[in-house]
N, C-alpha and C positions, 0 to 999 in steps of 0.2 A: 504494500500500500504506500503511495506517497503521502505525504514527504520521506516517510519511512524506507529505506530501501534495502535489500537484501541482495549478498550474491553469494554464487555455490561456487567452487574450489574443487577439482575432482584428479587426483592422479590414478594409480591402480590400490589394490586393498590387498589386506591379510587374514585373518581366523577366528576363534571364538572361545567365548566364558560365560559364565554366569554372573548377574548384577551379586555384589558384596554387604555387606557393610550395613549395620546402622550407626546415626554417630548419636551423641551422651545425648547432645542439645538437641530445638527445634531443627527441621529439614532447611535443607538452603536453598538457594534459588536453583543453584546448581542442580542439587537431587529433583526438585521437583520437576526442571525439564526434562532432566533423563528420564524421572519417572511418568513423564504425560508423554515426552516417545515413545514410552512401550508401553504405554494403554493403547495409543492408537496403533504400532504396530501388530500389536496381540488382536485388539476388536473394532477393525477400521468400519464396518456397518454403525456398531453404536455411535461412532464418533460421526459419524456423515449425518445422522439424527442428530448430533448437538448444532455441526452446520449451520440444518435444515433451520434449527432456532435462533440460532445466530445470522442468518440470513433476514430475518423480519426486522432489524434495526438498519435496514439500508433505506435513505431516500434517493432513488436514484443513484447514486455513483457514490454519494458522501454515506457513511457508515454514523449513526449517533446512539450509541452505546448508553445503558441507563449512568445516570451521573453527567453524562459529557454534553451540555447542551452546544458546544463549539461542532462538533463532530471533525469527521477524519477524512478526506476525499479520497478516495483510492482509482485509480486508474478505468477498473474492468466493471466495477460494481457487482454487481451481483450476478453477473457471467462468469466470473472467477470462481466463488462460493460454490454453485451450482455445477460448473466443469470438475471442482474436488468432489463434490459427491458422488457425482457419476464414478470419479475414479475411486473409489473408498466402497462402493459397493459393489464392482468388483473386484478389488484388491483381495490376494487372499490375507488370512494372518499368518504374520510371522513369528519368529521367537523374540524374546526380547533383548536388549541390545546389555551386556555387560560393560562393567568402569574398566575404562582404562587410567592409569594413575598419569602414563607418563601424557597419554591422551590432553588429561585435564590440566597439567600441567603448562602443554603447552596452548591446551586453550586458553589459560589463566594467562600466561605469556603477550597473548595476542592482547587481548585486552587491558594490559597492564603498561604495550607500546601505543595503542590507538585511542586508550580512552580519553587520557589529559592533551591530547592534543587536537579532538576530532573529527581523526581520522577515520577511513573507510575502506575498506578492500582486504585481501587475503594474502597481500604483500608487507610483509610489518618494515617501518620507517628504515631498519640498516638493508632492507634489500630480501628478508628471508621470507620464503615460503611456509605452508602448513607442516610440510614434509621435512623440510631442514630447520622447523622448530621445533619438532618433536625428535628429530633425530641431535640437535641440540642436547635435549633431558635425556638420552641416552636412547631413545629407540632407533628409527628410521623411517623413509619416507612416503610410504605408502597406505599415505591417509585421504581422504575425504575433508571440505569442511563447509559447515553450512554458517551463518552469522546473520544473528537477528537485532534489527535498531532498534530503540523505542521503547521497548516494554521491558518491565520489572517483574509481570507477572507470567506466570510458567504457560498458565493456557493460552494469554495470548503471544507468548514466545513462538510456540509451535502451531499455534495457529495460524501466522504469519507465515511461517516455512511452508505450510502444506496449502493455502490455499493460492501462497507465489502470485498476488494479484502484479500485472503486471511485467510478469519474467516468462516471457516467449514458451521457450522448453520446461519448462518447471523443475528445477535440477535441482533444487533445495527439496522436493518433495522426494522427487525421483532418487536419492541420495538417503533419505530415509526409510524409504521402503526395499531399498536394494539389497537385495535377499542376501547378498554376500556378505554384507555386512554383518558382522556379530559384534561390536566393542565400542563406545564412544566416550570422549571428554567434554564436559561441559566447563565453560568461565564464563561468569557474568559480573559485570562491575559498573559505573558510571560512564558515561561521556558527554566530552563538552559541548559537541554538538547537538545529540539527538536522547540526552537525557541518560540511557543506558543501553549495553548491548550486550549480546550472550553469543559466544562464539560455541561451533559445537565440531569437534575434531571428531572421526569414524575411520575406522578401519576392520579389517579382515582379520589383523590379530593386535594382541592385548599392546603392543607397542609397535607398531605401524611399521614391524618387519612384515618378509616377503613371504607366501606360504608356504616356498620349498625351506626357506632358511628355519620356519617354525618346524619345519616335517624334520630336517635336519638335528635338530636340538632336540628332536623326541618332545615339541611343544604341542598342544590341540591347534588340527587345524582341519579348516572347513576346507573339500577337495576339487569344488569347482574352481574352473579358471578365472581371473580376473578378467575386469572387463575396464576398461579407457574410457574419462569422459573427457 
């Protein structure tokens, strides 16, 4: 949605885990987006019914959500909404996506070069990509990344990624549901431009090696080939 924009980041991918972890305190922004990926990736039908409801707050093109009497203008208006339902009810489900540490890492990374400045895109300010920031924290670079502007709140995080108002190919969606994928990192923090953003790093294994190099180390790894975007 504009002003809000989003872009998708895609090299090849690696393997699979199981989501971890609870922590002492309340959940973070973090956990909750990974955890609203894999509600929708687990039951993308129920989630095309939330949509369906979330669709009744558009006038024409502008979006006005209870509380916001300014509203939001978005590009496709409610062609967009309606083109993710159609794909969400036949989507099938998937399994859900496990943390990766070094993932979140270097999503945190990301966010921690673009937020104080205003920045935008999947290139951070010294020149690095998704891939040579996670292979920075010690993995490598065969990750995914999707990055969401605007919101602090987890459903409209991922809402924004899947409904892609606006983004041709829809490669933020596409990118979520990508069946190879098993693993993702979430960071979310302020920015100076557009209030807050949530970067979301994905890959095929637990640290954004390659699936022979996991197969090699006796790692889990998922045995489909990767695919290029």
């Amino acid at each position: 949605m504009t002003p809000v924009r989003r872009l998708a980041f895609m090299t090849l991918a690696g393997c699979w885990a199981l989501l971890t972890a609870a922590s002492d305190g309340p959940p973070s922004l973090e956990d909750d987006v990974l955890a609203r990926i894999n509600f929708v990736r687990q039951h993308p039908r129920e989630y095309a019914e939330q949509l369906r409801d979330y669709r009744r707050y558009f006038v024409g093109s502008t979006l006005y959500l209870p509380g916001d009497a300014n509203g939001v203008t978005t590009r496709e208006g409610t062609a967009a909404v309606d083109e993710a339902i159609g794909f969400l009810e036949r989507q099938a489900p998937l399994p859900p996506l496990g943390r990766g540490a070094l993932l979140e890492l270097a999503a945190q990374d990301h966010v921690a070069a673009l937020g104080p400045i205003g920045g935008r895109g999947h290139v951070s300010p010294d020149g690095a990509s998704p891939g040579e920031r996670v292979r920075r924290r010690g993995g490598d670079i065969y990750v995914g990344e999707d990055i969401s502007y605007g919101y602090s709140d987890a459903d409209a995080v991922v809402r924004q990624l899947i409904v892609d108002d606006g983004v041709r190919d829809r490669a933020h969606r596409a990118l979520l549901f990508n069946i190879e994928v098993r693993y993702a990192g979430v960071g979310c923090g302020a920015h100076q431009r557009y209030g807050h953003m949530c970067v979301v790093d994905m890959s095929r294994t637990i640290n954004g090696r390659s699936v022979s190099d996991a197969l090699a180390s006796n790692g889990p790894a998922f045995r489909t080939s990767a695919t290029a975007r």
